[in-house]
KEKOL-669289 format. One record per residue: x, y, z of N, C-alpha, C in turn. Coordinates in steps of 0.001 Angstrom, whole numbers. Each point is the difference from the previous one (the first is absolute). Last residue first. Layout:
// KEKOL-669289
> X|Y|Z|X|Y|Z|X|Y|Z
...
// end
This chain:
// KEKOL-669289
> -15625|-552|9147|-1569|194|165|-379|1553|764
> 4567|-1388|-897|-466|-1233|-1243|-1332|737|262
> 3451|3931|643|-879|-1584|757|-576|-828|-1046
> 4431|2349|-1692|-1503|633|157|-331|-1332|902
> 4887|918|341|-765|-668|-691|-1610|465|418
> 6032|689|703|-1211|512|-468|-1252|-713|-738
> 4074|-2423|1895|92|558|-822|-1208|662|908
> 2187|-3496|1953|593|1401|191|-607|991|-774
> -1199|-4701|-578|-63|194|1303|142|1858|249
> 1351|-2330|-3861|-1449|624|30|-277|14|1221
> 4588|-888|-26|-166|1062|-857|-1823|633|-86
> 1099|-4432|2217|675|1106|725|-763|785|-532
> -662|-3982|-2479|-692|721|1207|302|1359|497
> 2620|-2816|-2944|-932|1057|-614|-925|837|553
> 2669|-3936|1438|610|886|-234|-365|1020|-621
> -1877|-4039|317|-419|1089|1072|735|1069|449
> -1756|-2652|-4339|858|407|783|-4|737|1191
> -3292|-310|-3616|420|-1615|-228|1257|-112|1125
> -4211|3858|-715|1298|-293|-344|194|-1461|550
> -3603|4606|-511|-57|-2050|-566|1817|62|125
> -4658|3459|2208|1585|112|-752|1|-1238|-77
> -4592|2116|-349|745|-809|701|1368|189|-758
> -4128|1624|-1320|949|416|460|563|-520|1381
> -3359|-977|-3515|-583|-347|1763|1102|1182|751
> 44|-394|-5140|-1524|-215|458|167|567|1611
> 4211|-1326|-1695|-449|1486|-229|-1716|-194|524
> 1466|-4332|-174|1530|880|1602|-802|1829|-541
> -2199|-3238|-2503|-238|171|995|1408|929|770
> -38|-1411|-4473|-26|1392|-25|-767|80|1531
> 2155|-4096|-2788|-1605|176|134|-519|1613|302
> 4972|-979|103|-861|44|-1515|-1346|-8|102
> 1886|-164|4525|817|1607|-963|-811|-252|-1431
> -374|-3494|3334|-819|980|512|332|1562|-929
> 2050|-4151|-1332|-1182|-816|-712|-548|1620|704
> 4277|-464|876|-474|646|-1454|-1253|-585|-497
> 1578|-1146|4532|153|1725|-540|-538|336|-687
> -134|-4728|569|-996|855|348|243|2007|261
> 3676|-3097|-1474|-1293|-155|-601|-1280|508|-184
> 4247|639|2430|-122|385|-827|-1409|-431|-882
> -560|-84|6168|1002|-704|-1156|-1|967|-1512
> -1244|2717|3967|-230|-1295|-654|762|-556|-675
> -2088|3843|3359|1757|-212|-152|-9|-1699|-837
> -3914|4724|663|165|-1122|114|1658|-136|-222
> -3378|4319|1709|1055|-243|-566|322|-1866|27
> -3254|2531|2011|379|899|-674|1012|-469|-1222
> -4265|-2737|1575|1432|437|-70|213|960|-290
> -4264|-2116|-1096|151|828|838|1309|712|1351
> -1120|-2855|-5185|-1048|1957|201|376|-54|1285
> 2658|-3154|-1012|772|825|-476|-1208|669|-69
> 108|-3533|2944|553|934|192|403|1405|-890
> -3427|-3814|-148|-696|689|977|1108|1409|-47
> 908|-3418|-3242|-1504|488|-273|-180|961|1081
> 3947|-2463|712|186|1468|-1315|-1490|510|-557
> 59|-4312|2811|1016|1180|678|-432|1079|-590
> -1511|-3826|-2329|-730|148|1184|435|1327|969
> 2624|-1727|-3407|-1034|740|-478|-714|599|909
> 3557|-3178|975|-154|1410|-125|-630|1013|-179
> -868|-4390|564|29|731|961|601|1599|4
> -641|-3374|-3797|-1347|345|410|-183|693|1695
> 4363|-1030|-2449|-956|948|-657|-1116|233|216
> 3302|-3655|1253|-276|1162|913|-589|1312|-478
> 853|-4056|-2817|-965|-156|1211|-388|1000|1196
> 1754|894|-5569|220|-828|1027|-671|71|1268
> -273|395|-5638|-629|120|998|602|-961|1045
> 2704|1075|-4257|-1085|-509|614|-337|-36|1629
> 2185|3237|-4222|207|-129|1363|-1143|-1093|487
> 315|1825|-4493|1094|-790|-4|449|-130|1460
> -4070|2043|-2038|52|-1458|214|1538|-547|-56
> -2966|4118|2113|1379|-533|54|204|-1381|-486
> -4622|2342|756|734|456|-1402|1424|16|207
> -2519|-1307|4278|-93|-1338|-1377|542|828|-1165
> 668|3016|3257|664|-1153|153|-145|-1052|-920
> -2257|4145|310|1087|-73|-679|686|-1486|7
> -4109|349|1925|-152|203|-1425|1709|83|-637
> -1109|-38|4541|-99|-1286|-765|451|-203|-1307
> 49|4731|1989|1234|-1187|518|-43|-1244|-598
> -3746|2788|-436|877|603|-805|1326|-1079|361
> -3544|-931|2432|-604|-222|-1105|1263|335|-1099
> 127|1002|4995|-164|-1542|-439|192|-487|-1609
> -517|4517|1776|1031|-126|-188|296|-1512|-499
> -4246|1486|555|710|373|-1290|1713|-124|218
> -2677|-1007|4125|-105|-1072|-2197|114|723|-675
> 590|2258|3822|329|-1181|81|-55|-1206|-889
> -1680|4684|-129|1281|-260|137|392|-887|-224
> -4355|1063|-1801|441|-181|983|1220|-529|251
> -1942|1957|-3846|-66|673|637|156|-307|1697
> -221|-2652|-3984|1474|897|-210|40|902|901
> -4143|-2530|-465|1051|-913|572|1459|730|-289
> -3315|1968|-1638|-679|223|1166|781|-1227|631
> 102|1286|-4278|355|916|463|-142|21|1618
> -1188|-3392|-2836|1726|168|35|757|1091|659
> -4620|-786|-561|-56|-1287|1013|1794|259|68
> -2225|2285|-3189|-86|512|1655|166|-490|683
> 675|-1273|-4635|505|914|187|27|782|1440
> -2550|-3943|-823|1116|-233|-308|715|957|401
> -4646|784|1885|506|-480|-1358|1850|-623|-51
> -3927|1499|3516|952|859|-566|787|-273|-1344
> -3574|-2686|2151|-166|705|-1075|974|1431|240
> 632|-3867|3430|-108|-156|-1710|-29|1062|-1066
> -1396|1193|4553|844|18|-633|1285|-639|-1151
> -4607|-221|1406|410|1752|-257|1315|-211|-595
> -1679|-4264|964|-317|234|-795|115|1510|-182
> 595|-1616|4162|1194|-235|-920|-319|149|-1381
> -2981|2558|3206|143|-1208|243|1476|-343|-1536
> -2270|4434|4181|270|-578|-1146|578|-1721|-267
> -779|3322|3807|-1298|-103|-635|211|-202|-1085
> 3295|209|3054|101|1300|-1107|-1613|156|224
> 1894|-3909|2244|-494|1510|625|170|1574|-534
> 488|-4363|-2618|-1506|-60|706|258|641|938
> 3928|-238|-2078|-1158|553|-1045|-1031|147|270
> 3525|-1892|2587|-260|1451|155|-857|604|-1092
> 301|-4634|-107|-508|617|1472|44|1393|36
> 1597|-2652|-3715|-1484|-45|251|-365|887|1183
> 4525|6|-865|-815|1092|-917|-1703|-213|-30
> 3206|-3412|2785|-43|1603|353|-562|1457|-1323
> 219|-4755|-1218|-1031|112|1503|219|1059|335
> 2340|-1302|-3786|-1480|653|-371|-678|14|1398
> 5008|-482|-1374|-711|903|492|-1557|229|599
> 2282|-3132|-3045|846|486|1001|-332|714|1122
> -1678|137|-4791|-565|-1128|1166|677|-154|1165
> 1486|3635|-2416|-1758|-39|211|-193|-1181|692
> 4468|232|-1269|-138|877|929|-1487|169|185
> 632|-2367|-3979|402|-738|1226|55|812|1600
> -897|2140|-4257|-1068|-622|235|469|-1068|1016
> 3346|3154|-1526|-1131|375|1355|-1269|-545|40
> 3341|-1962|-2713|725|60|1662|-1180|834|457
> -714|-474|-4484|-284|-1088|493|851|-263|1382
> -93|4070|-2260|-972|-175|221|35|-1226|688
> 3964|949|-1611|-354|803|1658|-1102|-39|90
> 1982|-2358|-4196|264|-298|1631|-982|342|1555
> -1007|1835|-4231|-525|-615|-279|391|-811|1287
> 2275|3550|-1305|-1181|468|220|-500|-1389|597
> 4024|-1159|-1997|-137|1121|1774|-1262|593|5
> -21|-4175|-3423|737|1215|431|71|812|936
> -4|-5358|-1067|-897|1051|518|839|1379|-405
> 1067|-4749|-721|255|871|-921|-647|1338|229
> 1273|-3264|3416|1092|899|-465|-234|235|-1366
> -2551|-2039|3740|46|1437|-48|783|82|-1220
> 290|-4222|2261|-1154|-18|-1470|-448|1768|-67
> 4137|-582|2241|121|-410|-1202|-1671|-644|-488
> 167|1649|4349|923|1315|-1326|160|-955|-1034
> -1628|-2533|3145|-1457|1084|-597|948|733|-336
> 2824|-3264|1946|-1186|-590|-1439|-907|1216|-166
> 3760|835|3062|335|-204|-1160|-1152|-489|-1243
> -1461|465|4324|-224|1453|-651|1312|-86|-1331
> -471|-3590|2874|-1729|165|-404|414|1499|-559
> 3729|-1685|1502|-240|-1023|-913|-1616|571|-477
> 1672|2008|3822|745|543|-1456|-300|-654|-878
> -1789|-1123|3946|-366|1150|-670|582|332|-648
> 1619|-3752|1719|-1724|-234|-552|-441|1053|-1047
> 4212|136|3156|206|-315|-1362|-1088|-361|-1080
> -560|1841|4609|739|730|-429|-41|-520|-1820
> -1100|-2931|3103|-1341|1159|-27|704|634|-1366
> 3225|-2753|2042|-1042|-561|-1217|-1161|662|-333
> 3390|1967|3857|118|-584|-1415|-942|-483|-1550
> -1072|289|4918|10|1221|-924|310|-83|-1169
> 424|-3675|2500|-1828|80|-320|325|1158|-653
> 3939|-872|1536|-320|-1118|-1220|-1294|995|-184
> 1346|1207|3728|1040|151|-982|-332|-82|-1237
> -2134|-1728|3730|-498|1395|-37|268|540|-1189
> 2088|-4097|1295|-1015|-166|-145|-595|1796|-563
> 3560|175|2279|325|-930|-1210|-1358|-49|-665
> 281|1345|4490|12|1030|-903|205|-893|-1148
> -1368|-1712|3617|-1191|189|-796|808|845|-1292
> 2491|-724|4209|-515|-1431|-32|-1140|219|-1434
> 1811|3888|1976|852|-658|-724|-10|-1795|-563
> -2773|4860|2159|-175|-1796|-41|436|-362|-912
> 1487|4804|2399|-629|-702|-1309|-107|-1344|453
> 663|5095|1922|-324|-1406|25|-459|-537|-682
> 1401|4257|-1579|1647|-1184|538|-807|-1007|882
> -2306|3546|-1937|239|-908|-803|1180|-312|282
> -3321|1916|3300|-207|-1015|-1172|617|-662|-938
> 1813|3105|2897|-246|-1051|752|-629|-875|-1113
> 1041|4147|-1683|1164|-775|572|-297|-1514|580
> -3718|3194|-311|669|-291|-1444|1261|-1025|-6
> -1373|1887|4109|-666|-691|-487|110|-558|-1050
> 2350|3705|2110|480|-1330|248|-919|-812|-1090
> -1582|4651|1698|586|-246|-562|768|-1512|265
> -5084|847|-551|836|56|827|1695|-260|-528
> -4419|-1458|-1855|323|1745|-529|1254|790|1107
> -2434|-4472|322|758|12|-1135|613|1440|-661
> -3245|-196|3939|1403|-696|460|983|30|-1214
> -4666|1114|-71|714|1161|324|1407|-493|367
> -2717|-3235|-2116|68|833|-625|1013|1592|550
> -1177|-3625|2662|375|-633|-1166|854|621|-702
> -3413|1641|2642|633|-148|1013|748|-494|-1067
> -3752|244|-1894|353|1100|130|1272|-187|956
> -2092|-3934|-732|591|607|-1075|413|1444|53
> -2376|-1608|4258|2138|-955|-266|542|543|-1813
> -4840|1369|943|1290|790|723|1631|-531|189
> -4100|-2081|-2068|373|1587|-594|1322|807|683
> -485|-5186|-63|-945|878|303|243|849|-278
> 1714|-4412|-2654|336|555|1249|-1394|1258|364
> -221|-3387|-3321|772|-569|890|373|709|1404
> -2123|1955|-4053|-1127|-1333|727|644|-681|551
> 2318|3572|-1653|-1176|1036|634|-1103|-1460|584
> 3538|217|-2936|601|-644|695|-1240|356|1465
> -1384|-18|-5039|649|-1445|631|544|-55|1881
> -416|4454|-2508|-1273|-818|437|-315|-1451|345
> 3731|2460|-1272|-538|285|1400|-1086|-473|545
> 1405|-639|-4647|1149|-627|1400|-379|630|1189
> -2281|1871|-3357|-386|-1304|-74|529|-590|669
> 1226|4598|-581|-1361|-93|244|-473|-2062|618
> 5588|890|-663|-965|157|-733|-1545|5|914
> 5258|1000|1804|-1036|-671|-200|-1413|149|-796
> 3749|2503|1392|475|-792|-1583|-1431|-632|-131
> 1202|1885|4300|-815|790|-1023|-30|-319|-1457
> 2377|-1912|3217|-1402|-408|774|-878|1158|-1148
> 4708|285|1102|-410|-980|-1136|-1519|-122|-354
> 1973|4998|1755|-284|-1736|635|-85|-899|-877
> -1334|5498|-792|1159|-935|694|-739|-1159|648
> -1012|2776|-5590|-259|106|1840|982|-961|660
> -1974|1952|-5226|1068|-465|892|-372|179|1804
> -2968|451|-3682|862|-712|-648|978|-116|1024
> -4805|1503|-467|844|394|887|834|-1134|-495
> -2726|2374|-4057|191|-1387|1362|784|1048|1178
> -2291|3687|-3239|897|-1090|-342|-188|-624|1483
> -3798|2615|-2926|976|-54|1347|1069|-1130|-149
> -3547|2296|-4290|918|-920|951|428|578|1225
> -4054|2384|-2230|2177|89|-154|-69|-1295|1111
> -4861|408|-1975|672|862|976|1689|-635|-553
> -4042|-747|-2545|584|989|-444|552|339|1371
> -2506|-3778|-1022|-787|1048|325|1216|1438|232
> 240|-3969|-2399|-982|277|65|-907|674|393
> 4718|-739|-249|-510|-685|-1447|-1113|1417|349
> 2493|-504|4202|308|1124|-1107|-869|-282|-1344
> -717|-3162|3056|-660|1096|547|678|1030|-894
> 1892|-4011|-828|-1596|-182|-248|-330|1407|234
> 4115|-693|1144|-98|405|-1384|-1409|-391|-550
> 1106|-829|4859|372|1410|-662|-686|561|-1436
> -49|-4961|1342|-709|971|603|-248|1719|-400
> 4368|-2470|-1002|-1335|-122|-748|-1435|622|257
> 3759|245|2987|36|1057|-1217|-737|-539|-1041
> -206|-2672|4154|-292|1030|610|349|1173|-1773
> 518|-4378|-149|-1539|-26|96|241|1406|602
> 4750|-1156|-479|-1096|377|-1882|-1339|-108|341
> 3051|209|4038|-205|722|-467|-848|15|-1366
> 407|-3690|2499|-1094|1066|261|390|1162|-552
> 2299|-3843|-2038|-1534|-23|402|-735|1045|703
> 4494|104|26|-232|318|-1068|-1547|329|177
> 2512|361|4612|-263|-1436|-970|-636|641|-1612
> 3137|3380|2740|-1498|-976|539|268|-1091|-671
> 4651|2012|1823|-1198|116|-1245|-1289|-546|419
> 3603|1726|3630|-184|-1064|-1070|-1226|829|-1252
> 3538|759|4750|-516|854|-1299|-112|-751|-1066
> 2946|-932|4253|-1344|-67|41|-772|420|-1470
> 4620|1166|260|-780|753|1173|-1183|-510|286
> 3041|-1203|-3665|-1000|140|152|-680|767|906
> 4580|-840|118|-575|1079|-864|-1000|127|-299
> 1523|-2846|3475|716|895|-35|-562|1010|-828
> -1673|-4225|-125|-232|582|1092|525|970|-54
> 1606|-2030|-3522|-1680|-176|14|-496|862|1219
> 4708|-1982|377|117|1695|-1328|-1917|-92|10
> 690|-3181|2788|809|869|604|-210|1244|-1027
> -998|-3974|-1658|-866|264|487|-162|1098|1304
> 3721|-1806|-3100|-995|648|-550|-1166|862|215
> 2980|-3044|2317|1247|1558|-18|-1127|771|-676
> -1368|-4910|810|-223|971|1300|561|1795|-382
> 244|-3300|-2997|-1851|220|-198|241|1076|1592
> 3957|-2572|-1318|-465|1332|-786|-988|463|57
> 1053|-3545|2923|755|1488|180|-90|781|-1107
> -2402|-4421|-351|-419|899|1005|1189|1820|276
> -903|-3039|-4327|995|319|647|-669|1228|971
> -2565|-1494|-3593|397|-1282|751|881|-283|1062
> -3729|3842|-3151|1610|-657|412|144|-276|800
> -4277|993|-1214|1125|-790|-470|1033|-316|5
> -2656|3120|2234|-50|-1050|404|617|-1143|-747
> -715|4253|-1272|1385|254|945|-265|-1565|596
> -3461|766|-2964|1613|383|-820|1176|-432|1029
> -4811|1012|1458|359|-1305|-590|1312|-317|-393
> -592|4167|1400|211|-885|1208|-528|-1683|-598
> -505|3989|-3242|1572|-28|1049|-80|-1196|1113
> -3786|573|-2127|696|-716|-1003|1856|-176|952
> -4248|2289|2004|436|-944|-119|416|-1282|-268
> 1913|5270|321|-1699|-315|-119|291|-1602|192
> 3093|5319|1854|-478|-1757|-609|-1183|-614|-489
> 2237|5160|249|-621|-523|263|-23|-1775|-588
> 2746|4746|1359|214|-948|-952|-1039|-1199|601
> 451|6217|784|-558|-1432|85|274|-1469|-790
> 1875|5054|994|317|-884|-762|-475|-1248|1166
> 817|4095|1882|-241|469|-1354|-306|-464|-1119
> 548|-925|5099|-848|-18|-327|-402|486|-1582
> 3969|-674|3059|-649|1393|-186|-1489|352|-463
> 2641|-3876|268|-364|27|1076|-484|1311|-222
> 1254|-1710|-4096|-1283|-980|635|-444|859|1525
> 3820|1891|-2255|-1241|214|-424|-1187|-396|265
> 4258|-1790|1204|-492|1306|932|-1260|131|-591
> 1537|-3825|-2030|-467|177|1311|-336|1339|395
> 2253|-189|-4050|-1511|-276|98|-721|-193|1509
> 4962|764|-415|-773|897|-403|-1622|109|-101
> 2583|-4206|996|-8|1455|1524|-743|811|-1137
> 403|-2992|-2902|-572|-605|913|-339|1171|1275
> 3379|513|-3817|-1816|453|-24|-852|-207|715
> 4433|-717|16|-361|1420|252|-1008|-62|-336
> 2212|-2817|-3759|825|264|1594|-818|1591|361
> -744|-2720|-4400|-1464|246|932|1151|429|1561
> 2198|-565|-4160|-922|1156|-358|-743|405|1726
> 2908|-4080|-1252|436|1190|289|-363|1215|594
> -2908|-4661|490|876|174|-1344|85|1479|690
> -1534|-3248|2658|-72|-540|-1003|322|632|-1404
> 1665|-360|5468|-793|989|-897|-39|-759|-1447
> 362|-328|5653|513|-1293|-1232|-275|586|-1341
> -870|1827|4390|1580|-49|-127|639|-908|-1129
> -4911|1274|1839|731|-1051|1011|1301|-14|-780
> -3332|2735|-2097|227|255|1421|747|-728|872
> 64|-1095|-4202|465|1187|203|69|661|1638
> -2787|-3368|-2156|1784|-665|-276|1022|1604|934
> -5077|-17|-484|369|-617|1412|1627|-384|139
> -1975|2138|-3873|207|590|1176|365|-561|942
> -864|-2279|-3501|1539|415|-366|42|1351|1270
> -3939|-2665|-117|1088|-745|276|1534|461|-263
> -4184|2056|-1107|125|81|1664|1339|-1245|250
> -1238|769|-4158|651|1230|275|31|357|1382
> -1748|-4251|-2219|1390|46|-476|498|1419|854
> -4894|-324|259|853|-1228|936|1655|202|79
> -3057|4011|-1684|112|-1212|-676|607|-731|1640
> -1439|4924|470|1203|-1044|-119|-726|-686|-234
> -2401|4857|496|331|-1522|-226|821|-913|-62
> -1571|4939|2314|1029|-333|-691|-644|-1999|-150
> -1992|5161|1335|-153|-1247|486|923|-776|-1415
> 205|5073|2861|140|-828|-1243|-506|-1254|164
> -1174|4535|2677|761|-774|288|-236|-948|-1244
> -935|5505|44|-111|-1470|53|508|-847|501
> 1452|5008|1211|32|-1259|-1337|-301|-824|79
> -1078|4768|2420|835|-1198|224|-256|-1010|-1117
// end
């Protein structure tokens, strides 16, 4: 029996689904895809998983009946079926890539997808929520958000009294981080790509350094081991975990666009396309980031399919395809 697929949508491509499924279609091509993809969803052949950037995203808009038709297409094809939180997956394949360095066992890959919102939730957000409530109302919480409706319910009650506000605060986050990563590509910009990607995985080191201290001290080793992999190992050994190397190659292309300036929703995409394109079968993205996952040579690396349409879906939907894993 055939795998089941785990499929990505962008925001834009759940919205031209949701156009579709509700009778409003956003261009020629996409008539029929909506039912078609559904069955697949119910058949179980085709997982489309949320993470949560999607549900920041869907909160922006301001128009309760669109947030409701959206959040209808979310429930519907999601099935529940989210992403983890980044954060634990990269301490859980770093980790990894300590124990392959050093002591030579094969990676295991994350548990990357699972049901309920409640699973988005980061190691650390639980742990916040773990001193308010008791183990069991969080487990109770938790088995509820995985229920079907739920998804639905969350994001059509909204405190419309805060959303504006909410609005804004994202916003300006949003525009901070482009402004702080417009200034380090341009004092980057006589670097050369060798020279770039060292100084992104010496930031991925500090970034990092509590979870490589720790699993280094149940190696029986101390950050100074691994320092001394050197430049060249330190590159080989941050290329070797999915999730920042996809980070790393994506960034990288992006600041070498100097005729595209850095815009605000780039630091959520990223955030997306780091976790979805090593563990997607298949992503549905804007053109940009197509050709940032096709020229960097990840979509082949990870084998992931890359398309910008979801009219493109179908066809790799239907095709012949080796398992990703």
């Amino acid at each position: 029996m055939p795998s089941t697929l785990y499929i990505f949508l962008d925001l834009n491509q759940w919205i031209y689904l949701s156009r579709d499924y509700h009778g409003r279609l956003q261009r020629k091509g996409h008539s029929g895809i909506a039912s078609a993809l559904l069955e697949k969803v119910h058949n179980d052949e085709v997982r489309i998983p949320l993470g949560t950037v999607h549900f920041l995203e869907h909160l922006q808009n301001e128009n309760p009946a669109r947030r409701e038709r959206l959040a209808e297409v979310f429930e519907l094809y999601s099935r529940g079926w989210c992403f983890a939180s980044w954060s634990d997956i990269c301490d859980f394949e770093v980790r990894q890539a300590l124990e392959h360095v050093f002591d030579g066992l094969a990676p295991a890959r994350p548990t990357v997808f699972g049901r309920g919102f409640m699973f988005t939730t980061s190691a650390k957000g639980r742990e916040i929520l773990s001193k308010d409530q008791t183990r069991e109302s969080v487990a109770l919480f938790t088995a509820v958000s995985a229920q079907p409706g739920a998804l639905f319910d969350l994001l059509t009650t909204t405190i419309d009294a805060n959303h504006k506000e909410q609005k804004t605060s994202t916003a300006n986050l949003s525009s901070e981080n482009a402004r702080a990563s417009e200034d380090l590509r341009m004092r980057r910009r006589q670097c050369s790509r060798e020279e770039y990607r060292h100084a992104q995985h010496a930031t991925y080191t500090l970034q990092h350094e509590k979870v490589l201290v720790q699993q280094l001290a149940l190696m029986h080793r101390s950050i100074q081991d691994f320092l001394a992999l050197g430049g060249k190992g330190l590159s080989r050994f941050w290329s070797d975990v999915p999730s920042i190397n996809a980070d790393c190659e994506l960034t990288a292309y992006r600041d070498r666009q100097w005729s595209r300036q850095i815009q605000p929703n780039d630091v959520r995409d990223l955030a997306q396309l780091a976790i979805a394109v090593p563990y997607c079968d298949a992503v549905v993205v804007e053109k940009f980031w197509k050709r940032a996952i096709t020229e960097t040579g990840l979509g082949q690396k990870y084998r992931t399919g890359v398309f910008c349409d979801l009219a493109e879906l179908l066809p790799y939907l239907e095709s012949e395809r080796k398992p990703k894993w």
